[in-house]
Backbone and ligand atoms as CSV (ligand in chain L), in Angstrom:
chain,resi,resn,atom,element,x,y,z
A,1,UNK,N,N,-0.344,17.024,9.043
A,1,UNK,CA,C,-1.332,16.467,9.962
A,1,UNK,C,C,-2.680,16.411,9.251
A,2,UNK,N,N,-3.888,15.010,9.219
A,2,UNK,CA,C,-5.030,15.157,8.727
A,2,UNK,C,C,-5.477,15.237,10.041
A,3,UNK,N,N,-6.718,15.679,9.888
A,3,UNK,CA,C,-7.784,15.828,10.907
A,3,UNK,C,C,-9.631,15.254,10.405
A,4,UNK,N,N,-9.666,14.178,11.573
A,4,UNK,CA,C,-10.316,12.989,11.040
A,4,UNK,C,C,-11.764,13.448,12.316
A,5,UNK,N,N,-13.000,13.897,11.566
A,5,UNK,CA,C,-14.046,13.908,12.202
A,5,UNK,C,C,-15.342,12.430,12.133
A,6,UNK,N,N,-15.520,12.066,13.628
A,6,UNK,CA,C,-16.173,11.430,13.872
A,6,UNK,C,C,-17.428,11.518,14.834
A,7,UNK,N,N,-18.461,10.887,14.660
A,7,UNK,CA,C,-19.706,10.678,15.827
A,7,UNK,C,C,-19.467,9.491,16.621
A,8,UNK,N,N,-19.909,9.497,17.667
A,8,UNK,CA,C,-19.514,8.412,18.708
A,8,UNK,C,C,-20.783,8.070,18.605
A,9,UNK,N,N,-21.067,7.083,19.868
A,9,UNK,CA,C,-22.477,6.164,19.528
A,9,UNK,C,C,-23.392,6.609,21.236
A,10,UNK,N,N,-22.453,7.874,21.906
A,10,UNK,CA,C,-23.913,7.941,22.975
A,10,UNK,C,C,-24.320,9.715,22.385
A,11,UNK,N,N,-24.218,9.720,20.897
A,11,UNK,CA,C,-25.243,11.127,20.112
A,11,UNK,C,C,-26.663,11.097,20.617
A,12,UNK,N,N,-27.372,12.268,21.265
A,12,UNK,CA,C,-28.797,11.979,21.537
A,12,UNK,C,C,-29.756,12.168,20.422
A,13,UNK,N,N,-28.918,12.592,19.092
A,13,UNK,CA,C,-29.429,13.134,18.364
A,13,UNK,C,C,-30.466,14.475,17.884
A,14,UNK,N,N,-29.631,15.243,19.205
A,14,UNK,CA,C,-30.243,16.522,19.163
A,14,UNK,C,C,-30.207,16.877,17.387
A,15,UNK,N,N,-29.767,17.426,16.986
A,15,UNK,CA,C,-29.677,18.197,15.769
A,15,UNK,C,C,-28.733,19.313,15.754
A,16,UNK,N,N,-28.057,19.408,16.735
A,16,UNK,CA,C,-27.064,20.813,17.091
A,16,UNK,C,C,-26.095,20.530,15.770
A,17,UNK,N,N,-25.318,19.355,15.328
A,17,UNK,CA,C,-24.605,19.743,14.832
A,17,UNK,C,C,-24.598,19.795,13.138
A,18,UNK,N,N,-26.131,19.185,13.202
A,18,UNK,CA,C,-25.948,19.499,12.088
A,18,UNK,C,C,-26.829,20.590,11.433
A,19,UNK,N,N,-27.247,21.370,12.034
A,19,UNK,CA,C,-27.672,22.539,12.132
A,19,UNK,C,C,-26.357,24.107,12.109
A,20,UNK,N,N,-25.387,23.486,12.722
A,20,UNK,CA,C,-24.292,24.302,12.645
A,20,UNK,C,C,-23.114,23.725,11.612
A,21,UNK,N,N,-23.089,22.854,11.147
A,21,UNK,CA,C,-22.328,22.355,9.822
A,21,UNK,C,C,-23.450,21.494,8.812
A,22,UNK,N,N,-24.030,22.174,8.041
A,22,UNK,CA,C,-25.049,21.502,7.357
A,22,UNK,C,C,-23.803,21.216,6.066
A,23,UNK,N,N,-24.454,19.925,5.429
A,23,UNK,CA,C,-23.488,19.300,4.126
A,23,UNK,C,C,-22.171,18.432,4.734
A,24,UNK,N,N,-21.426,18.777,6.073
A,24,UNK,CA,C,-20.790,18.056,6.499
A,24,UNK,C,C,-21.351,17.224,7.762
A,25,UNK,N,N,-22.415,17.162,8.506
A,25,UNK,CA,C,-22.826,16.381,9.459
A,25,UNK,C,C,-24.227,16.328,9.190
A,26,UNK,N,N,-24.615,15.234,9.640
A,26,UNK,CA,C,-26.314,15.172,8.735
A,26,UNK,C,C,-26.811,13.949,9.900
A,27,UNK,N,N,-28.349,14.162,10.090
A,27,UNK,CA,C,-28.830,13.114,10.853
A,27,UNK,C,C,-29.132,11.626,10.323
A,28,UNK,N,N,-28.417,10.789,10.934
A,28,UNK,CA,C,-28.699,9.266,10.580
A,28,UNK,C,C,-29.969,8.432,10.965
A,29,UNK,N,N,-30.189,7.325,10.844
A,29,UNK,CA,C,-31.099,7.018,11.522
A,29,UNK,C,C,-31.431,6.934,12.692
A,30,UNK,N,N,-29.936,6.602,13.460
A,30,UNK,CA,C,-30.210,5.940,14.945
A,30,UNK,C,C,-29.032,7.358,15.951
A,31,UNK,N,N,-28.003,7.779,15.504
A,31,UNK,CA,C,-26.886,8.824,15.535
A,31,UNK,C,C,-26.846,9.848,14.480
A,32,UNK,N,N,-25.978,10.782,14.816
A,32,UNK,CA,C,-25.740,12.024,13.564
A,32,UNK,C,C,-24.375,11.354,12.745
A,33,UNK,N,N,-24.219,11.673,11.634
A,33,UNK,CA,C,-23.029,10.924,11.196
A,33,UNK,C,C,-22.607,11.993,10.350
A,34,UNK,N,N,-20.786,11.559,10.489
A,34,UNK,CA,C,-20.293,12.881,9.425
A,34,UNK,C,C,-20.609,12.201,7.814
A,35,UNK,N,N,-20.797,13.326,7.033
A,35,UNK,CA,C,-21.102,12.939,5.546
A,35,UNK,C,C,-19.912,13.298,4.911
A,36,UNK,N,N,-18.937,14.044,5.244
A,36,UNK,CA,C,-17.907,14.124,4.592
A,36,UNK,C,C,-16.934,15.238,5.314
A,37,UNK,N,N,-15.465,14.711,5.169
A,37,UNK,CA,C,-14.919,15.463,6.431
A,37,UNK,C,C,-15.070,17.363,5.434
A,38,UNK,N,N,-14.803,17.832,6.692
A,38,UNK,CA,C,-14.617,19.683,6.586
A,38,UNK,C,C,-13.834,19.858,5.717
A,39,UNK,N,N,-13.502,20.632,4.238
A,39,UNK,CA,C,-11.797,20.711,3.434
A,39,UNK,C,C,-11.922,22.229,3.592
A,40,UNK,N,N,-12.227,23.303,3.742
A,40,UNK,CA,C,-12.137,24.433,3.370
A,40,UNK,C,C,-11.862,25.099,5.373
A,41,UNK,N,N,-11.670,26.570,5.671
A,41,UNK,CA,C,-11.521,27.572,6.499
A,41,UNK,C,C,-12.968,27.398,6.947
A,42,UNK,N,N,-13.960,27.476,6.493
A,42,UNK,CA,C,-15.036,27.987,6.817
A,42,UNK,C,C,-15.627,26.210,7.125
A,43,UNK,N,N,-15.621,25.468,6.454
A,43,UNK,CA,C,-16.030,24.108,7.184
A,43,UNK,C,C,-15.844,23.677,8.142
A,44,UNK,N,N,-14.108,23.841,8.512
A,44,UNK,CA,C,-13.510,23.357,9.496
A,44,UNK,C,C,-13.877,24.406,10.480
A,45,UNK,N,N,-14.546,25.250,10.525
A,45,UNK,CA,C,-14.628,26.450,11.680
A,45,UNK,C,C,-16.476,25.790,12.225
A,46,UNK,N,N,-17.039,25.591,11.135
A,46,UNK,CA,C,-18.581,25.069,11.376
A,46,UNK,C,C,-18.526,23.961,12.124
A,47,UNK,N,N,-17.489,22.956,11.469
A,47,UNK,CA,C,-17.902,21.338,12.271
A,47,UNK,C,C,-16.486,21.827,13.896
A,48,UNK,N,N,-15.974,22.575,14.040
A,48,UNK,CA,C,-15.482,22.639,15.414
A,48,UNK,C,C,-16.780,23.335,15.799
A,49,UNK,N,N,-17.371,24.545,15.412
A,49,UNK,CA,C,-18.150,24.895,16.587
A,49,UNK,C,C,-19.699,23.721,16.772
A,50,UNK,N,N,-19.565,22.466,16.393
A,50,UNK,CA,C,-20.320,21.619,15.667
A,50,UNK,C,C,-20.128,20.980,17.114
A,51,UNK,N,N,-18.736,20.248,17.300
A,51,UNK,CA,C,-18.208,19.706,18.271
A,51,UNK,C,C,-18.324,20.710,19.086
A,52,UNK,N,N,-17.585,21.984,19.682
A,52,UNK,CA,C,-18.046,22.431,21.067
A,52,UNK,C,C,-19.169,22.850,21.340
A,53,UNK,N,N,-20.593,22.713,20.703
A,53,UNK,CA,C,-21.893,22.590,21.086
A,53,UNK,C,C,-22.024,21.534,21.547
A,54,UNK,N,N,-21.403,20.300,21.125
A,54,UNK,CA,C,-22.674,19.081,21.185
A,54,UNK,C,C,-22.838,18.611,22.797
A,55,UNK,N,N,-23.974,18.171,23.559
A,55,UNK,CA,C,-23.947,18.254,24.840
A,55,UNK,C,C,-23.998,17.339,25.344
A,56,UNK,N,N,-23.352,15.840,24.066
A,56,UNK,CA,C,-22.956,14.967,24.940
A,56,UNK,C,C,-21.510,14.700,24.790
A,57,UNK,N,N,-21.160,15.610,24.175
A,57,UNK,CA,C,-19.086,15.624,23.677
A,57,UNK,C,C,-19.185,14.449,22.609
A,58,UNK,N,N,-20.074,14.242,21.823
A,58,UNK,CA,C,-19.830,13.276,21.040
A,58,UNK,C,C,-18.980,13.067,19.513
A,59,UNK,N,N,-19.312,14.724,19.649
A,59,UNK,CA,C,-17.995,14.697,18.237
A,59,UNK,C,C,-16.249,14.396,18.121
A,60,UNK,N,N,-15.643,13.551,18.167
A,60,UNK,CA,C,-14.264,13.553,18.265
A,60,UNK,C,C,-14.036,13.294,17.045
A,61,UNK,N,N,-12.520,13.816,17.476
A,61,UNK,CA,C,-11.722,14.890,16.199
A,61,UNK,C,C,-10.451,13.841,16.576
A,62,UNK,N,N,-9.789,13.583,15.698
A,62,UNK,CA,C,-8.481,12.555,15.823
A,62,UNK,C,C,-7.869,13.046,14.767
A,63,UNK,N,N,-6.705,13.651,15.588
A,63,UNK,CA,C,-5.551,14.255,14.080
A,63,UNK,C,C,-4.168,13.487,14.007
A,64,UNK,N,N,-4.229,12.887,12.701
A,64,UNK,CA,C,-2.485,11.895,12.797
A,64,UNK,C,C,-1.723,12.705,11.670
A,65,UNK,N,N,-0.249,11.840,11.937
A,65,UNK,CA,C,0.543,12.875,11.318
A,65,UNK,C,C,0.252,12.307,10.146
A,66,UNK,N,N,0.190,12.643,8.908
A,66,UNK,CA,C,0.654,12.675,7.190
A,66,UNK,C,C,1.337,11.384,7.086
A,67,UNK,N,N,1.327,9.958,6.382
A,67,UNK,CA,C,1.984,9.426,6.313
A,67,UNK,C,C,3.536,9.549,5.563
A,68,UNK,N,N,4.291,9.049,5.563
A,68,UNK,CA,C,5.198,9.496,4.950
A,68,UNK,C,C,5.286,8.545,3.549
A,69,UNK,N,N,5.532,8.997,2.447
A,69,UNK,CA,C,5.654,8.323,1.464
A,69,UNK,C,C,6.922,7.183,1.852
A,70,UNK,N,N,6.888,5.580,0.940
A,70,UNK,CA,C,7.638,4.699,1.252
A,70,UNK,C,C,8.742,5.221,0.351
A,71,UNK,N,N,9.892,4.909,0.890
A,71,UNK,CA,C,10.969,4.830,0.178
A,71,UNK,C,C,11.382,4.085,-1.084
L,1,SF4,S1,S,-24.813,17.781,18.591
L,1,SF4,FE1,FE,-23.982,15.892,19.506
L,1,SF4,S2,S,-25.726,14.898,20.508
L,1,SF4,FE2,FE,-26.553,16.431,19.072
L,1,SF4,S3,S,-26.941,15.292,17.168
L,1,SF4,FE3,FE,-24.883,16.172,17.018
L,1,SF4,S4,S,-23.473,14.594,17.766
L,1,SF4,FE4,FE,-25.540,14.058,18.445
């Protein structure tokens, strides 16, 4: 399974999350935008508590399965 972090477009641009995952979420001009997804224990623990701060639910997380190599 990957796990695919995104900003949606009603961010108020508080700063919550990227204050709690700095290097992986960073403020844009107009929204917060991810700069590069979480790879480590400790990233992926920052940008979730990243997402259950944010107070407009704007962080979604979309996990698909692994493609499978072609035959
Ligand atoms: S915490 Fe949510 S509302 Fe605040 S800047 Fe981040 S994505 Fe936007």
């Amino acid at each position: 399974m990957t796990t695919t972090y995104s900003i949606a477009g009603d961010c108020l641009r508080c700063g919550a999350c990227s204050t709690l995952a700095p290097g992986i979420i960073a403020m844009g001009e107009t929204i917060a935008v991810v700069v590069r997804q979480p790879a480590t224990a400790q990233e992926i623990a920052a940008t979730e508590a990243a997402l259950f701060n944010c107070p407009m639910l704007a962080i979604r997380k979309r996990t698909a399965p692994v493609q499978e190599a072609l035959r």
